[in-house]
C-alpha positions in Angstrom: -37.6 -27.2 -8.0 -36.0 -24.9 -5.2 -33.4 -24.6 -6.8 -35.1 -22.9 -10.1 -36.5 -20.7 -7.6 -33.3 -19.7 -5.8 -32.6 -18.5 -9.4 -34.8 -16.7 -10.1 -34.2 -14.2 -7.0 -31.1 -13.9 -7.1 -28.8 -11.9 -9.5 -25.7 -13.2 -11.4 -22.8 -11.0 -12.4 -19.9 -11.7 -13.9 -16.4 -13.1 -12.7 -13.2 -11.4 -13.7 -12.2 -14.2 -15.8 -15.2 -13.8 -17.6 -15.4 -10.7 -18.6 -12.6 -10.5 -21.4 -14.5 -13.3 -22.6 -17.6 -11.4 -22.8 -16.0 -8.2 -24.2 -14.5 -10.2 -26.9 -17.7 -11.7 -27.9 -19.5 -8.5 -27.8 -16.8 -6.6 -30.0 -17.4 -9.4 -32.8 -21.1 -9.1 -33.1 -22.0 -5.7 -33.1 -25.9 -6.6 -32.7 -25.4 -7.9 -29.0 -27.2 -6.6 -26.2 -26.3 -8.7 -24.6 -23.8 -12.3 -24.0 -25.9 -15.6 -22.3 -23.2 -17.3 -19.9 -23.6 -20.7 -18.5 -21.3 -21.8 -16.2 -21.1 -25.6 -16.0 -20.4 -28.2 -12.4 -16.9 -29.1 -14.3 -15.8 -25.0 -14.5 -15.8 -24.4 -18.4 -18.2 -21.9 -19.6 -20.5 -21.4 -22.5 -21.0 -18.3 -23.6 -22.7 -16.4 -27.2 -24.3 -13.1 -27.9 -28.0 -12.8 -28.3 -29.4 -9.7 -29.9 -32.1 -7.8 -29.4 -35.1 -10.5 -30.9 -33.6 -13.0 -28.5 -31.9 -15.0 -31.2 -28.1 -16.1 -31.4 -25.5 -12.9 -32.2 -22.5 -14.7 -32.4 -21.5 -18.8 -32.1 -21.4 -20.7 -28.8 -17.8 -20.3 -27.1 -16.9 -23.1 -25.1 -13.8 -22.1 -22.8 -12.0 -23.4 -19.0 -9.8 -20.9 -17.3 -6.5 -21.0 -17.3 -6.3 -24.1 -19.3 -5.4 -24.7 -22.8 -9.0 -26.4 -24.0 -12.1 -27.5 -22.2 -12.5 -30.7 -19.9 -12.8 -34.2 -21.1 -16.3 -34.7 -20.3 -17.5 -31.2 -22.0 -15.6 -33.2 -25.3 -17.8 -36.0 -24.7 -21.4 -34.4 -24.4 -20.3 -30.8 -25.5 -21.1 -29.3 -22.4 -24.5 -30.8 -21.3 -26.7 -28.2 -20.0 -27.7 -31.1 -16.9 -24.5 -30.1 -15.5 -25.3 -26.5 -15.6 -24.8 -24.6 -11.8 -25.8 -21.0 -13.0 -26.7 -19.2 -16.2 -27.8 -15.7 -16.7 -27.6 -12.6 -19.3 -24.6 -10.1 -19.0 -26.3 -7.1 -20.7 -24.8 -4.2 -22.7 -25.1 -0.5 -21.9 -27.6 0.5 -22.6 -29.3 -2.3 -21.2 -33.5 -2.5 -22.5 -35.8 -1.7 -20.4 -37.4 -4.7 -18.1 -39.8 -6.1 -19.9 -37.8 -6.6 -22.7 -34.8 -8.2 -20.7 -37.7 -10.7 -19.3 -38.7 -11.8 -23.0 -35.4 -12.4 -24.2 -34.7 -14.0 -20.7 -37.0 -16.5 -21.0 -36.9 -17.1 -24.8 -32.7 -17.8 -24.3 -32.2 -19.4 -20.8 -35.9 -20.8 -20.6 -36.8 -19.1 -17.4 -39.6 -16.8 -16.5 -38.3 -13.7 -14.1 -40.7 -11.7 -11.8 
């Protein structure tokens, strides 16, 4: 439970290695506002676009750095969100306002924001 809270406060950004990713995915669906990232306890990511109702923009991409395919437990359970360490919403300029990044928040990652 503390550690929901702890992420809730504090703010994720983006790694380098994640952000050619991210532009990738945004240049293929042009409805993105944004791109949900998960990052999982083994180091491959998921990531996919959501647009602006909250719903999926693009597929889920499932990628490691620097290695040629993702780990051999993410082929098992395809990346089990109970080994999740941190997701959040990398959004595109212009970003919506607040209120709106709260809906789609919660709707997407299932976690209210203050």
């Amino acid at each position: 439970m503390k550690k929901r809270k702890k992420m809730k406060k504090q703010k994720w950004t983006t790694e380098k290695s994640e952000e050619a990713m991210i532009q990738g995915i945004v240049e293929g669906s042009p409805e993105a506002i944004g791109v949900a990232v998960v990052r999982l306890n083994c180091g491959c990511r998921k990531m996919a676009a959501v647009n602006k109702d909250g719903e999926p923009a693009s597929k889920v991409i499932m990628y490691r750095d620097r290695a040629e395919s993702i780990c051999d437990k993410c082929k098992e359970d395809q990346g089990s969100y109970m080994r999740m360490t941190e997701q959040f919403i990398h959004w595109v300029s212009p970003e919506p306002d607040e209120s709106k990044k709260r809906l789609i928040e919660e709707k997407v990652l299932g976690i209210k924001t203050q």
